[in-house]
VEXDREN-914179 format. One record per residue: residue in one letter; chain; residue number from 0; x, y, z of N, C-alpha, C in turn. Coordinates in steps of 0.1 Angstrom, whole numbers, plus 5000, padded with zeros to 4 digits. Atoms other than C-alpha are relative to their C-alpha. Layout:
N
<'A', 'A', NUM, <X, Y, Z>, <X, Y, Z>, <X, Y, Z>>;
...
This chain:
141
<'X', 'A', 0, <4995, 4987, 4997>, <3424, 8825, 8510>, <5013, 5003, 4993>>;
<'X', 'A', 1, <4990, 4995, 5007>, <3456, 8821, 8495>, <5001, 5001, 4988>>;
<'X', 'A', 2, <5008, 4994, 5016>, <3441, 8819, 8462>, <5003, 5014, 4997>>;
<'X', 'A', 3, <5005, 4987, 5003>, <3427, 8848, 8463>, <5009, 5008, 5002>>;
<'X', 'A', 4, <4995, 4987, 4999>, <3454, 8867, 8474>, <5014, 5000, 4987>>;
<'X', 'A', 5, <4995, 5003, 5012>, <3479, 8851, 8445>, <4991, 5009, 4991>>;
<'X', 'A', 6, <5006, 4994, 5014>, <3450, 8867, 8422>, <5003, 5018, 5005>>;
<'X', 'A', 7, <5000, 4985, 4996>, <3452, 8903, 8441>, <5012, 5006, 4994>>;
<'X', 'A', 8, <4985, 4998, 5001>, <3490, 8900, 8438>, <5003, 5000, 4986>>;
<'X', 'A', 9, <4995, 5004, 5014>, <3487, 8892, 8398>, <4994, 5011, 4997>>;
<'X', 'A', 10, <5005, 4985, 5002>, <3460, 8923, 8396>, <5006, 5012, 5002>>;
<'X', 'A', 11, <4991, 4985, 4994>, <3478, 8946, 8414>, <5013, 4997, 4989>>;
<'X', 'A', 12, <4987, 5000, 5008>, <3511, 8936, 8395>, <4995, 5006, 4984>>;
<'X', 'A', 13, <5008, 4992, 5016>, <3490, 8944, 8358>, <4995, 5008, 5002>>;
<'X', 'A', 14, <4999, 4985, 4997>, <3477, 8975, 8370>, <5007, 5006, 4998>>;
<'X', 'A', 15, <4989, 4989, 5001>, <3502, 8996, 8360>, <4996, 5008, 5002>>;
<'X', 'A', 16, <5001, 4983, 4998>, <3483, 9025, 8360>, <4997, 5003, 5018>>;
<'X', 'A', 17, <5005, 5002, 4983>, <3474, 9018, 8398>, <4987, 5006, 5005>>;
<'X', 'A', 18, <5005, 4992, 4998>, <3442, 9029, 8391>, <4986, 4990, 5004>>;
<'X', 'A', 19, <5010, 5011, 4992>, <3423, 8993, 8407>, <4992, 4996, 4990>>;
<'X', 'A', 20, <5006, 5006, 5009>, <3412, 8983, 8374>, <5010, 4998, 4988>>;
<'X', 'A', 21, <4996, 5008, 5009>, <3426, 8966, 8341>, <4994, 5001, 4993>>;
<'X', 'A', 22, <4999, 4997, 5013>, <3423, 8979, 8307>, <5003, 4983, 4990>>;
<'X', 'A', 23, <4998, 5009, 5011>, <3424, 8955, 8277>, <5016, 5002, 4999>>;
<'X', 'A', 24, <4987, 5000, 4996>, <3460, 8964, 8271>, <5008, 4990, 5015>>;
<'X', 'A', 25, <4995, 5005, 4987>, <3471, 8954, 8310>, <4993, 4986, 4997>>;
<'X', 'A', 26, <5004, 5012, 4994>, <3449, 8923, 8308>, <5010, 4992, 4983>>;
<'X', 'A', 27, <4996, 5008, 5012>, <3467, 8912, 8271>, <5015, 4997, 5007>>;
<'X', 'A', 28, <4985, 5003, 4996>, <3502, 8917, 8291>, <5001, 4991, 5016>>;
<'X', 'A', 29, <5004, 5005, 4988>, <3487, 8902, 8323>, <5001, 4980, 4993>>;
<'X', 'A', 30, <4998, 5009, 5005>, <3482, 8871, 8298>, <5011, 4997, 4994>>;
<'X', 'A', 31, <4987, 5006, 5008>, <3515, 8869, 8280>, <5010, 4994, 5016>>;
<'X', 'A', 32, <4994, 5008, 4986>, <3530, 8866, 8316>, <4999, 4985, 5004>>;
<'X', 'A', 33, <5004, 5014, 4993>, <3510, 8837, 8324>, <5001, 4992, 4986>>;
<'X', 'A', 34, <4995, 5014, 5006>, <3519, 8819, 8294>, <4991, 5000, 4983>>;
<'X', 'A', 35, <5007, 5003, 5012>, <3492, 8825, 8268>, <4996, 5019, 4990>>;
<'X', 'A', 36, <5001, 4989, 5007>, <3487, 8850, 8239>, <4989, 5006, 4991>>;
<'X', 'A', 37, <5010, 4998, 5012>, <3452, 8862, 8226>, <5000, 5004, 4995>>;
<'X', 'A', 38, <4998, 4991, 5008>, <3445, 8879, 8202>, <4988, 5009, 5004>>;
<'X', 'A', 39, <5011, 4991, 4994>, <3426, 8914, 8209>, <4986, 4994, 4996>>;
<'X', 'A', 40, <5014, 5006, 4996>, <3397, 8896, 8194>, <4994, 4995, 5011>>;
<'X', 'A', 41, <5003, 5010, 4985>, <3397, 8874, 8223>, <5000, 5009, 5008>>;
<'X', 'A', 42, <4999, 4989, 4990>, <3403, 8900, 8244>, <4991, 5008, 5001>>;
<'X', 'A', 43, <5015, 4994, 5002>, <3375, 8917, 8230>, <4988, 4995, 5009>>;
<'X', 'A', 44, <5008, 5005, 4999>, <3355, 8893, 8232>, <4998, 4994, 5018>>;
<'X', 'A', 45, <4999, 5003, 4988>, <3365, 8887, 8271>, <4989, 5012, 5012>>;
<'X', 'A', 46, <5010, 4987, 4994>, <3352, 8920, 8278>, <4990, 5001, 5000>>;
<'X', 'A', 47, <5012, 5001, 5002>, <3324, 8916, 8264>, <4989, 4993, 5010>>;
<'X', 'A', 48, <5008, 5006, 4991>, <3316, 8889, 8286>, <5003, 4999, 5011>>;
<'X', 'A', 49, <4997, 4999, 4992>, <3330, 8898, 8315>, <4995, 5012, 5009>>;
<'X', 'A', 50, <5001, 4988, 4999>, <3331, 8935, 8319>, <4983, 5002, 5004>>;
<'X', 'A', 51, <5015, 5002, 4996>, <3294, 8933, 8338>, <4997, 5012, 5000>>;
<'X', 'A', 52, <5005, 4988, 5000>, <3295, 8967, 8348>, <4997, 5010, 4985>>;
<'X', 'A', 53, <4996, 4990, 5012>, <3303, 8980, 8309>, <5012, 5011, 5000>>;
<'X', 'A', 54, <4987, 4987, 5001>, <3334, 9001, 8319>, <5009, 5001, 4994>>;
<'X', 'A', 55, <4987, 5002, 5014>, <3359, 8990, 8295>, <5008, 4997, 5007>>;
<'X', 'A', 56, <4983, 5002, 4991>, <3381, 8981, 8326>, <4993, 4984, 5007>>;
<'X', 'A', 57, <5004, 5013, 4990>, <3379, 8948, 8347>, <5008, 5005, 5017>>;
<'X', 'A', 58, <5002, 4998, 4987>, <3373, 8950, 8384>, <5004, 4992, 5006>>;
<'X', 'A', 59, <4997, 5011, 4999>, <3391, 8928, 8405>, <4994, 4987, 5001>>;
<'X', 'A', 60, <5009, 5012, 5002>, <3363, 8903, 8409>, <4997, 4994, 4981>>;
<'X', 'A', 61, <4999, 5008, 5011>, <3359, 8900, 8372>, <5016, 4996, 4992>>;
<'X', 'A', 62, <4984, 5006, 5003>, <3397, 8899, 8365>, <5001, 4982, 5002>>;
<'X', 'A', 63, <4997, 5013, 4994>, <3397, 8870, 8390>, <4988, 4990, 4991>>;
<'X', 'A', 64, <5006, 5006, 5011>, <3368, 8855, 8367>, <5006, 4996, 4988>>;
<'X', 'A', 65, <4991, 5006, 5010>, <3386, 8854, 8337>, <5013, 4993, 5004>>;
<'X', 'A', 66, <4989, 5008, 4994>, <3419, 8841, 8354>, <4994, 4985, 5002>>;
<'X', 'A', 67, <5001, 5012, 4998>, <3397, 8811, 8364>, <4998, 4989, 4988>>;
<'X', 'A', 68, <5009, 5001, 5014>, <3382, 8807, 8329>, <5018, 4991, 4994>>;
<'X', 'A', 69, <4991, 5003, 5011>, <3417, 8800, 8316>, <5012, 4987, 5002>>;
<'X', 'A', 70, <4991, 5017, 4997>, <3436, 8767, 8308>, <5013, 5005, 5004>>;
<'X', 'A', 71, <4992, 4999, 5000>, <3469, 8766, 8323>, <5008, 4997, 4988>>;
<'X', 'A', 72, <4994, 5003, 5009>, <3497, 8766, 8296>, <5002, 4981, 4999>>;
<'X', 'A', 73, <4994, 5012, 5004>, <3506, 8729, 8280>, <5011, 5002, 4994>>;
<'X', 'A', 74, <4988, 5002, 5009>, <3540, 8717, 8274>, <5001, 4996, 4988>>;
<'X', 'A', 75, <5006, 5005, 5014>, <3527, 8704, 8243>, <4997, 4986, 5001>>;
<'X', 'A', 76, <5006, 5014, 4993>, <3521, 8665, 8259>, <4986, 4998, 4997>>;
<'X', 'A', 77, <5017, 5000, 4998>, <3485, 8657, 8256>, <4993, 4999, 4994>>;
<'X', 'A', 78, <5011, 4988, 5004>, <3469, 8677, 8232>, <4993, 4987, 4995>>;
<'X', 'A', 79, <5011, 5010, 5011>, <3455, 8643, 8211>, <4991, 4995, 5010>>;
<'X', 'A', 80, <5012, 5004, 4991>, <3440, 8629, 8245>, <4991, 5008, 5005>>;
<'X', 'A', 81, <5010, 4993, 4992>, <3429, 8659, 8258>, <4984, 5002, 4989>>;
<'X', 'A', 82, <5003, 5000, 5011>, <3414, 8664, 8225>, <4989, 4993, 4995>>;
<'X', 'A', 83, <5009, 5014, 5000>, <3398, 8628, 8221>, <4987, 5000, 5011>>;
<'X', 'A', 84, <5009, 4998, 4984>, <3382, 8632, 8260>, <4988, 5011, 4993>>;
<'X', 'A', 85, <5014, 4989, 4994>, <3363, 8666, 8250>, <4993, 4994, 4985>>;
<'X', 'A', 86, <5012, 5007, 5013>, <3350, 8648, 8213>, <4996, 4992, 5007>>;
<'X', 'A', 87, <5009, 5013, 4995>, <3328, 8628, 8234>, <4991, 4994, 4989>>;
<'X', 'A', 88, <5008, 5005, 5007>, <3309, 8622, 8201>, <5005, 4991, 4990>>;
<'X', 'A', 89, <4997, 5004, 5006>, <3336, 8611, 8183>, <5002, 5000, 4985>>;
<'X', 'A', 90, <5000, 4990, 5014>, <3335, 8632, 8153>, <5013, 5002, 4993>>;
<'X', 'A', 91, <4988, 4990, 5005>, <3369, 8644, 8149>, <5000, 5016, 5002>>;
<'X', 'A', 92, <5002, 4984, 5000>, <3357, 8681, 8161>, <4995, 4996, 5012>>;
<'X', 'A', 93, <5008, 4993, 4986>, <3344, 8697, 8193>, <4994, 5008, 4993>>;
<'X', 'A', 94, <5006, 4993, 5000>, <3314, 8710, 8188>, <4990, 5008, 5005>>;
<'X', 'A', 95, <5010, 4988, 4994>, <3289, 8738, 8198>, <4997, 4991, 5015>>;
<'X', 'A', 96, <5007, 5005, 4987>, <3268, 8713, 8222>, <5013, 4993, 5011>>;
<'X', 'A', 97, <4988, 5007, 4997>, <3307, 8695, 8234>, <5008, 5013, 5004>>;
<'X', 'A', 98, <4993, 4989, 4996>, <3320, 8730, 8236>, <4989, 5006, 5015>>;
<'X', 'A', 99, <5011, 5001, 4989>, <3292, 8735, 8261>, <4996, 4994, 5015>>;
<'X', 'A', 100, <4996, 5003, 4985>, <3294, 8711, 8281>, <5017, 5001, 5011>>;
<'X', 'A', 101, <4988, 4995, 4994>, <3331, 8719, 8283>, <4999, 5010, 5010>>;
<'X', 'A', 102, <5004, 4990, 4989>, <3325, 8751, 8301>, <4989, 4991, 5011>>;
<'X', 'A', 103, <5005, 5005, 4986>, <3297, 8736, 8323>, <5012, 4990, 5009>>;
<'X', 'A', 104, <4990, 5009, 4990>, <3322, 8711, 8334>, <5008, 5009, 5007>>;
<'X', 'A', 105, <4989, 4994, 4990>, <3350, 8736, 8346>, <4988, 5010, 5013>>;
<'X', 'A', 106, <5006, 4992, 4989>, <3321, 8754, 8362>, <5003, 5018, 4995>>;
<'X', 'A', 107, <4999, 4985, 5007>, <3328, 8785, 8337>, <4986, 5002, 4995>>;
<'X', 'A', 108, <5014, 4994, 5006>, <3295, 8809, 8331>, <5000, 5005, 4988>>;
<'X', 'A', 109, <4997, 4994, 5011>, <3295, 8816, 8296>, <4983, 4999, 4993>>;
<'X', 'A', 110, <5016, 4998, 5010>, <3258, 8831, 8279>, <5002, 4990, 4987>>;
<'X', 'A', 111, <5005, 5009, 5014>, <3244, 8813, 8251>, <5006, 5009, 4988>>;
<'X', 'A', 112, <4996, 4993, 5010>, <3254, 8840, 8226>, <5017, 5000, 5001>>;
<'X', 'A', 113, <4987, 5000, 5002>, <3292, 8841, 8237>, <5002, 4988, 4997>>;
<'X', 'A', 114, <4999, 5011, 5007>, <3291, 8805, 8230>, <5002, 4996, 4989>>;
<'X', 'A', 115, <4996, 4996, 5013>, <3283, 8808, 8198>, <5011, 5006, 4995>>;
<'X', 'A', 116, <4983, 5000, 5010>, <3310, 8832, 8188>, <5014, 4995, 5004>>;
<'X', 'A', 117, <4994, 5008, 4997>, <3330, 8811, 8207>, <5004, 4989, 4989>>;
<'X', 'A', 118, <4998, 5011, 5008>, <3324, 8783, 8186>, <5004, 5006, 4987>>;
<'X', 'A', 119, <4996, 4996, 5011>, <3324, 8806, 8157>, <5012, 5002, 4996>>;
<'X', 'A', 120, <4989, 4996, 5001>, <3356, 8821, 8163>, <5011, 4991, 5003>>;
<'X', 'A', 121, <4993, 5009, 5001>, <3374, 8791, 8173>, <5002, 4988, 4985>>;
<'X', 'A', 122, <5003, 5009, 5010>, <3358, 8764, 8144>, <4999, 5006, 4988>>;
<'X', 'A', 123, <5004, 4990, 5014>, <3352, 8790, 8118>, <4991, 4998, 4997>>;
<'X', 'A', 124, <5014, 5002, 5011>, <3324, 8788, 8094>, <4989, 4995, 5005>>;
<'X', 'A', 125, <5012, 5012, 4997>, <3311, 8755, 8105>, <4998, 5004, 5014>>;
<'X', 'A', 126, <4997, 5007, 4982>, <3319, 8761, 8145>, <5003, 4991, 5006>>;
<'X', 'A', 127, <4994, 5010, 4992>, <3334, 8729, 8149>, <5012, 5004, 5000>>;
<'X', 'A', 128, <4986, 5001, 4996>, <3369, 8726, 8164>, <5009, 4989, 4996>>;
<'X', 'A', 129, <4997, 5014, 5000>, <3390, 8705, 8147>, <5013, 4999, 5009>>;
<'X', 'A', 130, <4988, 5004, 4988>, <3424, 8688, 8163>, <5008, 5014, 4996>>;
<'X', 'A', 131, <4990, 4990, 5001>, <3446, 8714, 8147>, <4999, 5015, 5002>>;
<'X', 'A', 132, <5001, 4993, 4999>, <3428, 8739, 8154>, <4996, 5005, 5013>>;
<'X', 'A', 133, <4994, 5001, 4987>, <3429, 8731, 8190>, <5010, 5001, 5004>>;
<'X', 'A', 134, <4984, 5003, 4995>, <3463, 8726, 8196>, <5004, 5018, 4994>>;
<'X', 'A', 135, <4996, 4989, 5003>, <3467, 8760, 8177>, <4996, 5009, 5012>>;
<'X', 'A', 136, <5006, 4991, 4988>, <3444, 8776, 8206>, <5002, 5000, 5010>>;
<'X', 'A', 137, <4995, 5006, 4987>, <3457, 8755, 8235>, <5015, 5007, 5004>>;
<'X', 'A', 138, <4989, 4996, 5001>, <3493, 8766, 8226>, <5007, 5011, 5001>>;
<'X', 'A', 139, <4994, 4985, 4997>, <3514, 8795, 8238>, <5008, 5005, 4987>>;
<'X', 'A', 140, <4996, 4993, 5010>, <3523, 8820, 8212>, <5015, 5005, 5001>>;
């Protein structure tokens, strides 16, 4: 319960317009607060998979969705192990099927198609992720 009401309290605070929903705008300055900086693509692309109803705004329930979806900031500590942990294959990359089970592990719902441009848009070309191109994504702007 006090979750949830921390998320109400972070909604209602990016609402500016007070009008019980959250614009792309509000949710880009809702994320510089907490630490991290997407870029509208991402942002885009949040909508896309969030925004269930199609309204162009997020509803408190899907707000609180993406909020869960998102890594807390890193002091920059870690990144090679966290890094190593999710290449379960050993590659040198996270890929598509590793990016995959990433999300099933946190318990985040993400369609097969946002996956993809997921992987796309993080790995580029190929869709793998390599280290530096994790730590670039993990990293607050």
């Amino acid at each position: 319960m006090e979750e949830l009401q921390k998320y109400k309290a972070v909604f209602d605070q990016f609402d500016t317009s007070g009008d019980k929903k959250i614009g792309k705008d509000e949710l880009k300055a809702a994320m510089a607060q907490m630490g991290h900086h997407p870029s509208d693509e991402v942002i885009d692309m949040a909508f896309e998979e969030l925004d269930k109803d199609q309204s162009g705004f997020l509803n408190f329930p899907e707000f609180m969705e993406f909020c869960q979806m998102q890594p807390p900031p890193d002091s920059g500590a870690g990144f090679r192990q966290a890094f190593q942990e999710l290449d379960t294959d050993g590659s040198g990359y996270i890929g598509v099927d590793e990016l995959r089970e990433i999300f099933k592990r946190t318990g985040a719902k993400i369609s097969e198609p946002m996956l993809q441009k997921v992987a796309a848009k993080l790995g580029g070309e190929d869709g793998r992720i390599s280290f530096e191109e994790f730590v670039s994504m993990m990293q607050p702007q």
